[in-house]
N, C-alpha and C positions, 0 to 999 in steps of 0.2 A: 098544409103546415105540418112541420115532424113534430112527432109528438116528445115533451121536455121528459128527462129523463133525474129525477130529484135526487138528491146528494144522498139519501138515506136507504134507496136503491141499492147504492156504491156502498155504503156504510154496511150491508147485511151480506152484497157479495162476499167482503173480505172473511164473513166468517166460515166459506166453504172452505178453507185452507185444511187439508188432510193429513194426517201422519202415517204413510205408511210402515209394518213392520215384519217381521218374517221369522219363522221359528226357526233355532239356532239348533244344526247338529254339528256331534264331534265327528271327524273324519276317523273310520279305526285304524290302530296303532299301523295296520299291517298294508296302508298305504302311503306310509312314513318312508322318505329312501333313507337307506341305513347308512352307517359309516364307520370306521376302522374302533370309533371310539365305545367306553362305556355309553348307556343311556344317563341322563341327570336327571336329577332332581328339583324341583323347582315348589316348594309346597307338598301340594298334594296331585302334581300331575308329571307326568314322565315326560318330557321333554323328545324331540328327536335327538339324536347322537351330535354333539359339538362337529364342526364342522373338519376336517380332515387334522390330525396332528402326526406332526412328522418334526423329525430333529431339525434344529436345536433346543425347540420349543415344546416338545411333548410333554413336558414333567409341569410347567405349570398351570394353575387354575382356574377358575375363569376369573375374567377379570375382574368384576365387580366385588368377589372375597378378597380383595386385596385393600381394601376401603379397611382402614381402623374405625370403627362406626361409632366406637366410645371418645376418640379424640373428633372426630368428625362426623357429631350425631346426624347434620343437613347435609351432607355432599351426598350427592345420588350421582349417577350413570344414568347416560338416556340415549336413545339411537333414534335415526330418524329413516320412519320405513313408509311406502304406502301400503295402505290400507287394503288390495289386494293382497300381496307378497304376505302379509299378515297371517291373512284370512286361510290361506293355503296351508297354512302350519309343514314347511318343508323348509327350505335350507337357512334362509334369510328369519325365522319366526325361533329355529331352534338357536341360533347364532344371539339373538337378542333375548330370549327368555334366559338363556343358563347365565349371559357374559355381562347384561347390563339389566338396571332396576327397573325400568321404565321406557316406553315407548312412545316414541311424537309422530303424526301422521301431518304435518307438515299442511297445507290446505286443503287437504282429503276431507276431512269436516268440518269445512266450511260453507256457508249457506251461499255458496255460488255454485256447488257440485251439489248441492243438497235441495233445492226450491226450484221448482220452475216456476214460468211467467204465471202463470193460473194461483200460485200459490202451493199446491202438492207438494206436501216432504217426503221426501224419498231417505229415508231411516234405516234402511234395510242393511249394508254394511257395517253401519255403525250396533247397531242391534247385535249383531254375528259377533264384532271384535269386543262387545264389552259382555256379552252372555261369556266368552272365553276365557276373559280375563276376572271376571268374577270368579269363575270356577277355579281357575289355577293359583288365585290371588298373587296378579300381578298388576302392575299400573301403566294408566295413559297420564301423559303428558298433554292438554286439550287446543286443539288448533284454534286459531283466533275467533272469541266469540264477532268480535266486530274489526273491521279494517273499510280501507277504502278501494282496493283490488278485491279480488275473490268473493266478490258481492253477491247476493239474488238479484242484480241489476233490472233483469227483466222484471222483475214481479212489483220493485221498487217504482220500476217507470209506469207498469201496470196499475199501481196502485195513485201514485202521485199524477196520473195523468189529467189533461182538464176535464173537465165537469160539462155534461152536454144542456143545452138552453134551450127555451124555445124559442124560435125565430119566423118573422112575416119575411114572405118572397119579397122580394124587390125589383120592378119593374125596371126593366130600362130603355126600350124603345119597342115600339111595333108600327109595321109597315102594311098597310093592306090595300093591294094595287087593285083591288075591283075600283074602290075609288079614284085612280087614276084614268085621265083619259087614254084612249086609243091614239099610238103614236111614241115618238120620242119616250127610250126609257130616264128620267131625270135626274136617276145616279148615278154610279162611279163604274164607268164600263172600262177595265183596262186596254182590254184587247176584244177582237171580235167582233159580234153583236148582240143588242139584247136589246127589248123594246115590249110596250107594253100593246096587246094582242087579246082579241077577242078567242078563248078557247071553251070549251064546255057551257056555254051560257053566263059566262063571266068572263070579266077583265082579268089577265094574271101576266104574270112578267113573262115573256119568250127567251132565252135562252138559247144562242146559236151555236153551230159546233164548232168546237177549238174557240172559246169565248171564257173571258178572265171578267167578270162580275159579282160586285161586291153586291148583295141582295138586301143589305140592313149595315145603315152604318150612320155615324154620326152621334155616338153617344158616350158619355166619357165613363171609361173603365175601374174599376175596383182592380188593382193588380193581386192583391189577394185574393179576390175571388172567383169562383167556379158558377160560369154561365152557359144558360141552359138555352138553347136558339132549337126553338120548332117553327116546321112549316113543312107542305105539302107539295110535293112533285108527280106528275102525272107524263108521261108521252103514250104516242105509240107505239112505239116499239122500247124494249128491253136496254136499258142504258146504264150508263154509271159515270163519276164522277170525282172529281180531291174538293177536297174543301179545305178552309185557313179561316183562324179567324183569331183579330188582332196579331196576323204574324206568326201562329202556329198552325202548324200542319196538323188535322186532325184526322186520324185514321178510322176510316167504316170498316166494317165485315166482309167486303169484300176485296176480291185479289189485290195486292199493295196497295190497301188502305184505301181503295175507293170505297165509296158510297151507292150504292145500285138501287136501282126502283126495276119492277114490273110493268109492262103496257099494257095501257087499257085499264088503268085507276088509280085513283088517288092512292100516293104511300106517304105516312107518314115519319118524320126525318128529324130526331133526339140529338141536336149539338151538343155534348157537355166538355166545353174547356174553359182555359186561362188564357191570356195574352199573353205576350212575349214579353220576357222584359224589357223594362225603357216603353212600350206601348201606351200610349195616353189615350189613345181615340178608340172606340167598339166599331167595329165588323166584321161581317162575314162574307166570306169571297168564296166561290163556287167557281170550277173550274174544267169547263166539258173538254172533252177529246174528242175523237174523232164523232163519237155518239150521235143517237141524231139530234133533231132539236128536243125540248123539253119545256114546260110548264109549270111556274112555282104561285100558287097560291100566298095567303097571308104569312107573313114572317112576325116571330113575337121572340124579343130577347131580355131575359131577366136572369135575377140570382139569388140564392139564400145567403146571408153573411153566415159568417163561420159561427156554427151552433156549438161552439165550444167556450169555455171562459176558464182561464186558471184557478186553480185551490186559490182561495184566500189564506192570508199567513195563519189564521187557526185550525183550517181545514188543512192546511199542511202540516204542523204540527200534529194535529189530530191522528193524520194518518199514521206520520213516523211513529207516534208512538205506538199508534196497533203493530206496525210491522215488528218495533221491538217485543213488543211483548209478545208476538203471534213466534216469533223467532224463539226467544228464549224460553217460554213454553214448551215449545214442539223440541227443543236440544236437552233442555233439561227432564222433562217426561221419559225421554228413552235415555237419558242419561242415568234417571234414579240414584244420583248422589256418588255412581260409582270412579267419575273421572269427579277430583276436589281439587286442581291445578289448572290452571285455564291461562292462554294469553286473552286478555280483555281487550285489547287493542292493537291491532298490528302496523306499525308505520308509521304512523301520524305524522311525524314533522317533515316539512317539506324546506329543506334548505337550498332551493333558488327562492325565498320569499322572505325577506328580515321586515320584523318589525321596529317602531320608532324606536324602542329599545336597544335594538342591535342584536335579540334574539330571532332565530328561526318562525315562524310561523306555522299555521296548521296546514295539511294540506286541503284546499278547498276546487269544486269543478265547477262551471258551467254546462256541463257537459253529461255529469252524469250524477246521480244523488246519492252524495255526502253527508251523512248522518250529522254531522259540526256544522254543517251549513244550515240543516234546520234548526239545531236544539242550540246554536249556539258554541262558538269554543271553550267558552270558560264552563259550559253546564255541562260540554257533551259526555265526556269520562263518568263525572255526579252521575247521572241520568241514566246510561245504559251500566255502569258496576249497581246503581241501585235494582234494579230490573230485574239483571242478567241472576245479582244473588239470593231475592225474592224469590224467583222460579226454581233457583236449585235447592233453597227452604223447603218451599212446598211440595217438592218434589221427591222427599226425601234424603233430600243433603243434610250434614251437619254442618252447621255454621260453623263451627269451631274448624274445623279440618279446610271449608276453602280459602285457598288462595288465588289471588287476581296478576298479572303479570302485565304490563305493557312491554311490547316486542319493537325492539327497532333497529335497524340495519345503519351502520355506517358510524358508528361511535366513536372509531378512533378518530376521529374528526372531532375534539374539542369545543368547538363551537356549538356543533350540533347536539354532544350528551349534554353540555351547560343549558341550550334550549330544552331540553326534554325532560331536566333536572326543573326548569323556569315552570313549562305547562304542570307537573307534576304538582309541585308546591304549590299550584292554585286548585287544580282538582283535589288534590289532597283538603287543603281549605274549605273548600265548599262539601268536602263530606265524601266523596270516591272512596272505595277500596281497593288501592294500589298497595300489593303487599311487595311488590318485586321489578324486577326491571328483568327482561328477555334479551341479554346483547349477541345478536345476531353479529358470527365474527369472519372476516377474510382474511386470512392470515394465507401468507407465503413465506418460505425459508430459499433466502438467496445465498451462493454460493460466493460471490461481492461482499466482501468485509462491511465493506460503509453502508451498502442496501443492508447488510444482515444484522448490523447494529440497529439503525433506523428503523427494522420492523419490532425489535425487539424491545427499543425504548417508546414505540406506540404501544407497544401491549402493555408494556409496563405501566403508562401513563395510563392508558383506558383501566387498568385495574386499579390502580390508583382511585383515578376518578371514582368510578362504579362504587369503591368502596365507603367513598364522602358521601354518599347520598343517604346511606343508612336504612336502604332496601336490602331486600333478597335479591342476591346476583345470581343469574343464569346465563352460560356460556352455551351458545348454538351453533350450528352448522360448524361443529370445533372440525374442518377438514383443513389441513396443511399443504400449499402445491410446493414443488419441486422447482426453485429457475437453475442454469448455469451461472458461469460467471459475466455470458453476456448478455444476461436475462430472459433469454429464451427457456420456455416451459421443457420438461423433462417427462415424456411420458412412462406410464409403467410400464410398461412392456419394454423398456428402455435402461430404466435405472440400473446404476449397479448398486453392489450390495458395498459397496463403501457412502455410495450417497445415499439407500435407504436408510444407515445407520445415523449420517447427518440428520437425515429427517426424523427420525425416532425418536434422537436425540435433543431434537427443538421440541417433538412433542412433550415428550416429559418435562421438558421447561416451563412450557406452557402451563403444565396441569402444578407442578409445585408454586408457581409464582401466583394463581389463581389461589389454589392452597394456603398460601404464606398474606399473601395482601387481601384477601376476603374474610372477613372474621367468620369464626368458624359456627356462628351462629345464624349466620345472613350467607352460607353458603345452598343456595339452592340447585347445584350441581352443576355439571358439563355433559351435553348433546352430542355424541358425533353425527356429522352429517351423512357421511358414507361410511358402513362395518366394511366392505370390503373394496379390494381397488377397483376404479372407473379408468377411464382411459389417463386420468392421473393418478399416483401413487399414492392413493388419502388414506387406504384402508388399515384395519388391521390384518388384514388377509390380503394375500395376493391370490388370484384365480389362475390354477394348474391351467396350461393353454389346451392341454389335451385333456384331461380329466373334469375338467369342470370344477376340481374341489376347491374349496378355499382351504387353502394353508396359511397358518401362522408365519407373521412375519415378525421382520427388527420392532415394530410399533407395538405390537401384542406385547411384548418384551418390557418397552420404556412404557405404559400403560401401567401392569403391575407394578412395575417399580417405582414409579412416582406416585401411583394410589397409594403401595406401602409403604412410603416415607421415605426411601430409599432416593 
């Protein structure tokens, strides 16, 4: 019988959960690569040299001094980098310290790159960017404390998984031919022969070559379950064997999955499988080749049921809540209060799902664990903002300075910000600390009058919106693509400089209508996606094809000019 394995067991594993962390040095100055420009200033730390400036653009500043800070105390700049390129402090780190307030690493810290299954936090990046950022006093911008992608999935399924039992074997049939007479075997002989034969001083089944003989059959199956069929083969001479049972092929040790004995003594022969599905009936079929004959003693077929049993709905609970709290412990510990901006939720609504209302719904899995699936939709927000802000208290945060953000993609869709607006006003209710909204933006500028109107009166509309909510607004992934007029993309390596002006010049549209329609008190800034171009024209930098530099482009341009008013 296995021996049970008690819930409290489980309950003591989870507290092996570790943090690791690693001491942070500065790289010295003199492996910085240099460039044309001054060095900046940033604080109290020297920066690498801004990234290449070359006419028409040399004379201005970075962009982020072009913010009036006294008409627009909340609008920040933020750039979105991974958490390597960071860490390097070379082209991409000095591009974002001089030109923009703050940095987003995007799902780079989030507890799906951070947790293995075991539970182990792997801190060690994080540690390096905020030992940095301390010292230069500059800000992060904090990846999604919770979402329903980017998960520790493994360690979630680790944790939530069923509960082992103790379980009595289960007998299901035994056959023992000493008892039979000599003669005629009186089971299911497919093919061949098989008959019951005096051999070693006892009765046992005989077994002839090239013979298809079910050895134990006749008893009805568990399709869930894993049955164990033993019993004893003896010849003499060295033989082997397939065997099947209920319909499955089950494979021995030996060459394609035969089954082998020794001559000249009893070997013992461990079946462990399932049936086939659709199988209703138990047995076991043995299957000689060419071999010589053989001899099977007693056959015994049983099973253990499945020593598992699922969490009960409080042992579920139970758990999620250690995970939350093992989670924001271990983020907020090495955080020590220094990142005080957080998205607290990334995505949540799921619009293929309406509810009776005609709002969007949450999103929920079958498939894989959804934090709203255990605690609940209407508590989940409540539940993990209470948690997530406890641990950064005690961890050295001030309460006063965090702020919470939920993050959601796809807004210009109306439906979906009125849904997100709906959940919000109910977590708000029940007590959440939702200081802000993350709108995650896809903007393209088409060269189509009617398409270019059309993207222009959604963004107007989403700011619109955004601004009736009476949250902190935050513009993300602010990247702009390029179409023609027959809507086909425009790469950069492609543009010309009459259409990068086109696009420069939406951006700065962008940035004043964000400006103008977001009260200037509920303005919690704008993210660029990409500082410099990708194989689309997003950046404010275009990348010399031969020099590597990033040079300033038309967007550099409309950037200052619409942070200054202009």
């Amino acid at each position: 019988m296995r021996q049970k394995k008690f819930i409290t067991e489980k309950r003591s594993l989870k507290m092996t959960v570790k943090v690791l962390v690693a001491a942070f040095f500065i790289l010295p100055s003199s492996l910085f690569i240099s460039s044309c420009a001054d060095y900046n200033e940033t604080d109290n730390f020297t920066a690498q040299a801004d990234p290449s400036i070359q006419e028409p653009y040399k004379d201005l500043k970075p962009v982020k001094s072009y913010i009036n800070r006294d008409a627009y105390p909340n609008m920040s700049l933020g750039a979105m980098l991974k958490v390597s390129d960071f860490n390097k402090q070379e082209l991409d780190h000095a591009a974002a310290v001089t030109n923009f307030d703050n940095v987003a690493f995007g799902t780079s810290l989030m507890s799906g790159n951070i947790i293995n299954a075991k539970g182990v936090m792997n801190f060690l990046d994080m540690s390096d960017l905020l030992a940095h950022v301390e010292e230069i006093g500059y800000d992060v911008y904090g990846s999604p404390i919770f979402a329903n992608a980017n998960q520790a999935d493994d360690w979630l399924k680790t944790l939530t998984a069923p509960i082992e039992i103790p379980v009595d074997y289960v007998e299901g049939k035994t056959v023992n031919f000493n008892d039979m007479p000599v003669g005629s075997y009186p089971g299911t002989v497919e093919s061949g022969s098989a008959t019951i034969a005096k051999y070693d001083d006892q009765n046992t089944l005989r077994i002839g070559a090239r013979a298809k003989v079910r050895i134990i059959e006749g008893f009805e199956v568990d399709p869930l379950a894993k049955y164990t069929i033993t019993f004893y083969v003896k010849a003499d001479r060295d033989g082997s064997f397939n065997v099947y049972f209920s319909g499955n092929k089950v494979d021995g040790s030996g060459p394609d999955g035969k089954w082998t004995y020794k001559a000249g003594k009893w070997t013992k022969l461990v079946v462990e499988a399932q049936s086939a599905p659709g199988e209703t009936e138990g047995y076991l079929r043995v299957e000689n080749g060419p071999s010589p004959v053989f001899y099977i003693q007693k056959v015994e077929a049983g099973y253990y049921p499945d020593n598992h049993r699922p969490q009960t709905e409080k042992e579920m609970t139970d758990t999620i809540h250690y995970a939350l709290h093992a989670w924001c412990e271990g983020l907020m510990k090495i955080n020590e209060g220094r990142i005080k901006t957080f998205d607290l939720i990334d995505e949540p609504i799921d619009n293929g799902a309406v509810l009776e209302n005609g709002m969007y719904d949450l999103k929920h899995s079958t498939e894989s664990i959804f934090w709203q699936d255990v605690l609940g939709s209407e508590n989940y927000a409540p539940a993990v903002s209470d948690i997530a802000r406890k641990a950064f208290e005690e961890n050295g945060g001030d309460a006063a300075a965090l702020k919470f953000f939920i993050s959601e993609t796809g807004l210009e869709d109306s439906k979906k910000l009125e849904s997100l607006k709906y959940w919000i006003n109910i977590w708000d209710a029940k007590g959440a600390k939702i200081d802000g909204i993350n709108a995650k933006v896809n903007l393209t500028y088409s060269e189509d009058a009617a398409k270019q109107a059309a993207n222009e009166a959604s963004l107007n509309a989403l700011l619109d919106n955004l601004a009736s909510t009476g949250k902190l607004i935050r513009i993300s992934n602010f990247d702009i693509k390029y179409q023609d007029a027959s809507g086909a993309s425009v790469a950069a390596k492609d543009i010309t400089d009459a259409q990068r002006q086109r696009l420069a010049d939406y951006y700065g549209q962008v940035i004043r209508s964000y400006m103008n329609k977001i009260p200037h008190d509920k303005q919690a800034g704008i993210c660029k996606g990409n500082m410099a171009d990708t194989n689309d024209p997003v950046g404010l930098w275009t990348i010399d094809s031969k020099s590597k530099d990033w040079v300033r482009n038309a967007t550099y341009k409309a950037f200052c000019d619409a942070l200054g008013g202009q």
